[in-house]
Every structure is written in C-alpha cells, then in structure tokens.
C-alpha positions in Angstrom: 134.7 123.6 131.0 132.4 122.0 133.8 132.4 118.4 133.7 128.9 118.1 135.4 125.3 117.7 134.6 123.4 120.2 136.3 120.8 121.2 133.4 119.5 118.7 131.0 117.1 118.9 127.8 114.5 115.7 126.5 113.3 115.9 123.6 110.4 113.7 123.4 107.5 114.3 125.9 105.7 110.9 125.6 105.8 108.5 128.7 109.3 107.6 128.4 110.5 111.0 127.6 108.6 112.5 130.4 109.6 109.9 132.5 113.7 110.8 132.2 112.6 115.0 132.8 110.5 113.6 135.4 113.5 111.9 137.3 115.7 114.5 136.2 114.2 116.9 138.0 113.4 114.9 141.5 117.4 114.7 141.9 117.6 118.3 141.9 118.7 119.0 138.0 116.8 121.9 135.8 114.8 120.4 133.0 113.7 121.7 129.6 111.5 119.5 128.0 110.5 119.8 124.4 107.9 118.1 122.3 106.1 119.1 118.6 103.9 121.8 120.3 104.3 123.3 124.3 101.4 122.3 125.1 102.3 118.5 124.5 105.2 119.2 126.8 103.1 120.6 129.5 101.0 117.4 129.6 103.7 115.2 129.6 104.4 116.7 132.8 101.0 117.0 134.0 100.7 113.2 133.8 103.9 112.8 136.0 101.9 114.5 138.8 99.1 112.7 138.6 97.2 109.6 139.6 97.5 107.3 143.2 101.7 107.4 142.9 102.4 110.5 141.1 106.2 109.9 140.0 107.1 113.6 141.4 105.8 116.2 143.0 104.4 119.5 142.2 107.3 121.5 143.6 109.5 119.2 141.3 107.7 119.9 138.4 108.1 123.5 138.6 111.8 122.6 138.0 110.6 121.2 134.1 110.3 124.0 131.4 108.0 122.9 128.6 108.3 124.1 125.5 108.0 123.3 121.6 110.9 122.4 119.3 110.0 124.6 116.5 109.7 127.8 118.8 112.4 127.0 121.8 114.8 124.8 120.3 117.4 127.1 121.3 116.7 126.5 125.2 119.0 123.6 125.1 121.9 125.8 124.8 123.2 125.8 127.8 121.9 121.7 128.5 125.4 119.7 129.1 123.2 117.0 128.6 120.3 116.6 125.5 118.4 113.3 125.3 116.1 111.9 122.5 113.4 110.1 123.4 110.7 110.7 120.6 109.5 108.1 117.8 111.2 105.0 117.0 111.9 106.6 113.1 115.6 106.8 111.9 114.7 109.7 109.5 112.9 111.7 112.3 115.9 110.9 114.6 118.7 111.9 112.2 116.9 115.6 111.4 116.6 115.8 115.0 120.2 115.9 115.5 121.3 117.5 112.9 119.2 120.5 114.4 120.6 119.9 117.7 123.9 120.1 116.4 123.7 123.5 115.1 122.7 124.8 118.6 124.5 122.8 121.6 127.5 124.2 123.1 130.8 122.5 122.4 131.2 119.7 125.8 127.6 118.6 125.8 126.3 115.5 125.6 123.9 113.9 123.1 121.6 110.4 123.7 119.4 108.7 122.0 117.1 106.4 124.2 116.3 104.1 120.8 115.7 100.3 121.6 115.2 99.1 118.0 117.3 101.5 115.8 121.3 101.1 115.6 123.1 103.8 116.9 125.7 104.0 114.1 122.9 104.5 111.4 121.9 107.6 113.2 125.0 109.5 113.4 126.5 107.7 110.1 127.9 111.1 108.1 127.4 113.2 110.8 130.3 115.7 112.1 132.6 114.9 114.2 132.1 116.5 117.0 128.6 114.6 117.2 130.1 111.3 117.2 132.5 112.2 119.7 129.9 112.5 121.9 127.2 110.8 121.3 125.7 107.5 123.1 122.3 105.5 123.9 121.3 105.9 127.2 118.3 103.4 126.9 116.2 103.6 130.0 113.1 100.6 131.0 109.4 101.8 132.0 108.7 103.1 134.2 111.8 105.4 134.8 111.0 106.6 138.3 111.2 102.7 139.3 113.3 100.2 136.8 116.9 100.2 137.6 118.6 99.7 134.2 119.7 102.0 131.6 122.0 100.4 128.7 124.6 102.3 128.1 126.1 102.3 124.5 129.0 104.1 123.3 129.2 104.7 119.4 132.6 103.5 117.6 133.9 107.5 118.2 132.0 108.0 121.0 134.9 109.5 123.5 135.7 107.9 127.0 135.0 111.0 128.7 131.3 111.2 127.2 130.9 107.5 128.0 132.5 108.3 131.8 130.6 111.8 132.5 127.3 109.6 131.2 128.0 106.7 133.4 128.7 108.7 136.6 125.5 110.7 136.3 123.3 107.8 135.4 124.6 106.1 138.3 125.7 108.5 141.4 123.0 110.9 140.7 119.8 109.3 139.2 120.8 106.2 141.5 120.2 104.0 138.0 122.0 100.4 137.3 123.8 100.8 134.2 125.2 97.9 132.4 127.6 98.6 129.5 126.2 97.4 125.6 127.3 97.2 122.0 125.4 98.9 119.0 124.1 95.4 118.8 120.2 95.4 117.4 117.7 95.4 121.1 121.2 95.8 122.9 121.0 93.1 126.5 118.3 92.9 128.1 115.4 93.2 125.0 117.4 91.0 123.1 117.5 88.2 125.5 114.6 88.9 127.1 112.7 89.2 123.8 113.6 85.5 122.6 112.8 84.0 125.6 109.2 85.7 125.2 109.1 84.5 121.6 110.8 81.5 122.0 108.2 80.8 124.8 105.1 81.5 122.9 106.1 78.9 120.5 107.5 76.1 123.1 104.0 76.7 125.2 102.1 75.9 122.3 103.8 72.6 121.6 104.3 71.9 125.3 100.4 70.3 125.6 100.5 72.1 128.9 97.7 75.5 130.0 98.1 78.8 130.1 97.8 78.4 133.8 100.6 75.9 134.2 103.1 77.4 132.2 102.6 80.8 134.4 103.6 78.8 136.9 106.5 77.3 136.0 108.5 80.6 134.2 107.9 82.5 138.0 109.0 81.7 141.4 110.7 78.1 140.2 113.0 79.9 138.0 113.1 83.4 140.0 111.3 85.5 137.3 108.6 87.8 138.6 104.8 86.2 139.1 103.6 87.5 135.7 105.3 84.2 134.1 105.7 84.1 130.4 101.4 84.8 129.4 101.0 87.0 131.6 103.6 89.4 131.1 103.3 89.5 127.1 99.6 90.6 128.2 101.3 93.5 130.0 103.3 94.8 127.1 100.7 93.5 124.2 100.7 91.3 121.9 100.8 93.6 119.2 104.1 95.6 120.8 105.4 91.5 120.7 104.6 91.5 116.8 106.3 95.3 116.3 109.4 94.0 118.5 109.7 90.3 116.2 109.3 92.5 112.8 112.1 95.0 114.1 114.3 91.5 114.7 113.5 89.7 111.4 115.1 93.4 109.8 118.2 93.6 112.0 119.4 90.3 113.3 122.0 88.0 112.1 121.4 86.1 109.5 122.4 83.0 111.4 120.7 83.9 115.1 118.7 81.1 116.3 116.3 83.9 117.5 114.9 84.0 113.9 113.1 80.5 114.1 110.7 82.2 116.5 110.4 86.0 114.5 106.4 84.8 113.5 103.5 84.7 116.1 102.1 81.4 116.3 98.7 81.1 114.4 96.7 81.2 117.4 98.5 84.4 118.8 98.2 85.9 115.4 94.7 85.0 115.3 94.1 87.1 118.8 96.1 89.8 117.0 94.3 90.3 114.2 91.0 89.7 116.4 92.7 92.4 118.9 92.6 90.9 121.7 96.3 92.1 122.8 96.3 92.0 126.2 95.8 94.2 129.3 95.2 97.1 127.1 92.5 95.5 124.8 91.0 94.0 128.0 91.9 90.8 127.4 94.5 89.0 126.2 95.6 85.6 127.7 93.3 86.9 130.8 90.8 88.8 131.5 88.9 90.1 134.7 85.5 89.7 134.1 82.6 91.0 136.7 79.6 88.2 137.0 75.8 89.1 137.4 77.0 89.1 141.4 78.9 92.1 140.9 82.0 89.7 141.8 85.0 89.6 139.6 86.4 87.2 139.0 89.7 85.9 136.3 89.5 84.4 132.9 91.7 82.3 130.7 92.0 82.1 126.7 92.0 78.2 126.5 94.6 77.9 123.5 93.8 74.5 122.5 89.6 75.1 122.2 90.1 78.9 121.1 87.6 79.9 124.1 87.6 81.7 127.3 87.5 79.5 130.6 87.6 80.4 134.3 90.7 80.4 135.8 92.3 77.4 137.1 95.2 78.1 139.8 98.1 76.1 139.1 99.7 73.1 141.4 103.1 72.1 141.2 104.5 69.1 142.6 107.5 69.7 144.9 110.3 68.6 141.8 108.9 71.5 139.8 109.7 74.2 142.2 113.2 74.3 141.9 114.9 75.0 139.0 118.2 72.7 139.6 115.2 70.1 139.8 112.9 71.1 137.4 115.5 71.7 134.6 116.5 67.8 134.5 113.2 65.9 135.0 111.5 64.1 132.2 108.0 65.0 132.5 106.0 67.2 130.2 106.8 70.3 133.1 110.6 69.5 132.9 110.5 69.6 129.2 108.9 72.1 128.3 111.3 74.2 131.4 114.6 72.6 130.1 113.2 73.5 126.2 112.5 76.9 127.1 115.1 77.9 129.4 118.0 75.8 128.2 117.7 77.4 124.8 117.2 80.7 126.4 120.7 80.1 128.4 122.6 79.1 125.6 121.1 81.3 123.6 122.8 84.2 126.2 126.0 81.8 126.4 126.6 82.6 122.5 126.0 86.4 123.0 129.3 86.7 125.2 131.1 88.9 123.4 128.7 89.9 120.7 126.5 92.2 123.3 128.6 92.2 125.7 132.2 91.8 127.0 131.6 90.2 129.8 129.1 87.3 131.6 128.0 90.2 134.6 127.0 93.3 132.5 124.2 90.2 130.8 123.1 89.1 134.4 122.6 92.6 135.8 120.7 93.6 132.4 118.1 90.8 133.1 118.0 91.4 136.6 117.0 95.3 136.6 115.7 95.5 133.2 113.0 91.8 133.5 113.0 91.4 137.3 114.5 88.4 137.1 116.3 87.3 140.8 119.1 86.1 138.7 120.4 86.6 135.9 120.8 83.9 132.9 125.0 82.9 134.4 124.2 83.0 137.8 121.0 80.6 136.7 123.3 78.3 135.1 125.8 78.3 138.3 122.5 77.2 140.2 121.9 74.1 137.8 125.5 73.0 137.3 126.8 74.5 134.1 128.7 71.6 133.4 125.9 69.2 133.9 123.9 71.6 131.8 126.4 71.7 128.8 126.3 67.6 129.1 122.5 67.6 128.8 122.8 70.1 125.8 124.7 67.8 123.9 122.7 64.9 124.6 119.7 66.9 123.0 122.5 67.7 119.9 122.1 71.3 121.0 125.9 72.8 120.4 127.4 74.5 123.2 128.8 77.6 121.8 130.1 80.8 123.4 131.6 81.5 127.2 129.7 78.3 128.6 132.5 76.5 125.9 134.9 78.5 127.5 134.3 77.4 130.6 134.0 73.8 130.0 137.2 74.1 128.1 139.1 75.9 130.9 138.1 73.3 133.3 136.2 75.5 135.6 132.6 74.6 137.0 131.2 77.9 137.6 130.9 81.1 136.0 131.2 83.4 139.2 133.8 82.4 142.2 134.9 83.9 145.5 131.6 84.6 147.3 130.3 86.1 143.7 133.1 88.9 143.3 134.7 86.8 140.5 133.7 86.1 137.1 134.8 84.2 134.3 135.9 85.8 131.6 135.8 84.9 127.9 139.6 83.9 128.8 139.1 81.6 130.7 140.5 83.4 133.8 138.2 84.9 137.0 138.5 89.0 137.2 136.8 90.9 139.7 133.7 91.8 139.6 133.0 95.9 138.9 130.9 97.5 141.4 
C-alpha cells in the first residue's frame, strides 16, 4: 500500500475549502472537490482564479474536479487523503463521515479542518478504522499564504496517519505545522483569541484612543501594524462574538479567559448597531471620501460614541521597545504590561495543556498571527525572571513552564543560539526542525 498523497478530496467548497484544493493542486496533486451541488464546487474554483492575485492559475485549476456530494461522493475512492472543510456543525460533520466511511479505501486519510468543535466529539462511536486515522489538519486564511496548519491527532489516531500527514503538510505544500491537543481553539486561536478579548476590555479601561493603542500592540511588541482595533475590524466584530460564545461553551471552568467571554457594552452596542468592521464598512475605522473626492480615515471615538478623523499616533522613545515599555509606569506601560503580561502568562499556564512543549506555542503565533515572536521568545526579550518578579508584585500567580523555569534556576526559555528549549522538566532539548 502506497504511503503517498498524490490525489486528495475537500469536501467543503467555501473559501477555506477551496483554498486547501486550491493549494493542492499548485503542488502538482489531483483534486476532487465536492460541495452540496457541482455547481457550488465549480465556483469555489472560479474564485481561486480570479481577482488582481488569483491564488492559482487556470492550467492548475484544470487539475480540480468539482462535483456534488449527493451525485459523486464516490470519486473520493481512490483519495489517500479526504479533508472536511464545510460548516462549523457537529451533526453535519458526524453524517459527513459516516458517509465517507462507507466509501474510502482502507489506508486513507480523513481531516477535519474544525477550529471550534473537539475532535473526539466527532468521531466518538465511530469504527475503528476511522479513529485510526483520523486528525485535524486546521489550516489559517488565506491558505495560498499563511504558514500554519495545527496538526491534531485524535486519542487512536495512529502514528503513521499523524507522520504521512505531517510530511505532506510540510515537504509538499511547504506549510509550518505545529503539533496540538484536542484542546477547544487548539494554539494559536486560543491564545490569540484572549489576547484580542482580553484587549478589548483592557483598552476600554486603559483611558487611552483607539489610535494609541494601535500603536502600541504593533511594531513595539513585533505584532503586525493592524494592532489590536484594527485587526478585530478585519475579522469582525461579530466573528469576535461567534468565537467568545464558542469559548464560554468549551473552556475550562477555571480558565482566566472566561472573565473576558462578553463584548464590552460599547462593542456590543456597534454589534448590534452592525457596525463590525471592514465588512460592514466601518468598524473601529473607516475610509470615508470628502466633498474633494479625497479619502481620507476615520476613527470610532469610544469614549464620545462618535466618529472622528484620524489622529496618527506618537510614541515617545520608552514606548517602542517592549523590554522598556513592559516595565514603565505610565498609562502606555500599563495598559502594555496589563495586556501583554496577562497574555504571557496566560500562554505560560497552557504548557502542557495545548501543547507539550514552549516552541510548537511560539511557532503557532508566529505563522498563524504574524507575530515576529512568539509569546516565550517575547518573554526571553523582557527577562522572564524579572517578569515573573513583576507578576507577583501585581499578585498575579505564576503558574505553568514560566514556574518551571524559575524553579530550575534557569533565566531563559530558549539557549544555545535558539536551538534549545526548556522543557516542562526543567532540562533544555533541541529544538525540532
């Protein structure tokens, strides 16, 4: 039996489902893609062609065959790989794979791409043979361009599914894949998702604008220029709400993440009003085109509930870096060290609930939020030492691998140039390629 991938099916022709067929077939693989009728397929495709930066070309779309799942289910077959990508509905999922598992051929391998929905409820009472080898391969938008898939084994998922899925992910659609647990929003969403929640609510206590706080949660911390505003405006304030309901359903009872599950009452307000965001055509912004013809940008004043001309931001030299900025005690600094300390800890405590290990975390954040490092190699950069001291002074606990390391004696979490990493004990391994 073949141990490769050459032909692949996705189920699920919307824009991440296209997406994965889409990438699938510019590395050279054969495609079926299937949706609820053909001719959903065949647009999903279109759209992959289209537009300034078309994700592939014409010639690699001829390498896709479309079809519907009620009249070609049997084209995946022969697939040695099938991968789910349609709605975010466990009841819709599970029939889906129950109908796959009548047709696939013994040695292939099933994913779901789910980012809310735990993988063990989908397969629970399903044959063994599915649970051998099933996994979530969850990839980031756009899939022609963001790095990271999480990769997540079931608790019978077999190490040759989990290997053949990892080498294909990696050597042939040239992804990052980081290694998760069946852990509700896996890495990078559940990390990245409290800090955006977390931040909404620190913001709006902070005193400080729209504007300012931008400013401060980019290039001073090395996370991309959207800042914290700006890039809820890009995913939408109403995707934010979906993603906090999802949380208050599935996470730990005790997870400091679930003092920040409800929008503030001015976001809600703009929720309810609609104003969500890019989408909605505003959201904390807004281009707007004068009398002139000139556009020009617009800011939701939070405090006076009113739009405002934008207002470029000027930081003073101590709040553009972060091993500065982090231990200052002006309203910048505290707001930074509120936001991003509990944001670090809140990582810190994760190790090994999400994650074995401190470098599967960093890369998540790195190729799934664009963030130039990741939340360990932020607190190497601030001293985690000095950092746990400042915790405790604020009677924040220091809990997870940044304990461990302050109770190994060590003072960083990565060693030797970056090849090493601490470990939850206590010891420095090599870091995997």
């Amino acid at each position: 039996m073949s141990q490769k991938i050459n032909r692949i099916a996705v189920i699920g022709a919307g824009t991440m489902g296209a997406g994965i067929a889409g990438l699938c077939a510019a590395k050279g693989r054969e495609v079926v893609l299937l949706d609820m009728t053909e001719e959903q397929a065949r647009k999903g495709v279109e759209r992959l062609t289209q537009g300034r930066r078309p994700a592939i070309t014409e010639e690699m779309a001829n390498s896709i065959t479309t079809g519907s799942l009620q009249d070609q289910l049997s084209l995946v077959a022969d697939c040695d790989w099938i991968c789910e990508a349609v709605v975010e509905d466990l009841g819709i999922k599970r029939d889906l794979f129950a109908r796959l598992e009548e047709v696939r051929k013994d040695g292939s391998i099933l994913s779901t791409n789910t980012s809310g929905i735990p993988l063990r409820d989908i397969y629970k009472d399903m044959p063994e043979r599915l649970q051998q080898d099933i996994a979530v391969t969850h990839f980031f938008n756009p899939v022609h361009i963001m790095k990271l898939v999480e990769l997540v084994p079931g608790s019978k998922t077999s190490s040759q599914t989990t290997r053949r899925l990892a080498d294909f992910l990696d050597n042939t659609l040239e992804k990052g894949t980081v290694y998760a647990k069946d852990t509700v929003n896996f890495i990078g969403n559940r990390i990245g998702c409290f800090w955006m929640l977390a931040g909404l609510h620190k913001a709006a206590d902070s005193g400080l604008s729209v504007e300012t706080v931008d400013a401060l949660m980019s290039k001073p911390i090395g996370l991309p220029a959207t800042g914290l505003y700006g890039l809820i405006d890009l995913i939408g304030l109403d995707v934010m709400d979906f993603v906090a309901k999802n949380l208050s359903a599935n996470l730990p009872s005790n997870d400091p993440g679930r003092s920040f599950l409800t929008l503030p009452q001015t976001e809600a307000q703009m929720l309810s009003d609609g104003q969500l965001g890019r989408k909605s055509g505003g959201g904390f912004y807004k281009m707007v085109k004068g009398d002139d013809g000139e556009k020009s940008m617009e800011v939701f004043d939070l405090t006076n509930k009113a739009w405002r001309p934008m207002i470029k931001a000027q930081l003073e030299t101590s709040h553009t870096d972060i091993s500065q900025l982090m231990y200052n005690d002006d309203a910048e600094s505290k707001f930074t060290c509120e936001l991003m300390g509990t944001t670090l800890q809140y990582a810190s405590a994760l190790v090994p609930e999400i994650s074995d290990d401190i470098v599967n975390i960093d890369r998540a954040m790195k190729w799934g939020f664009n963030w130039d490092k990741g939340p360990f190699e932020l607190m190497d950069s601030i001293e985690p030492v000095k950092f746990a001291e400042m915790l405790k002074t604020r009677g924040v606990q220091v809990d997870g691998i940044l304990k461990v390391l302050i109770d190994s004696n060590n003072t960083s979490f990565y060693q030797a140039d970056g090849s090493e990493f601490l470990g939850t004990d206590g010891k420095y391994h090599k870091v995997p390629a």
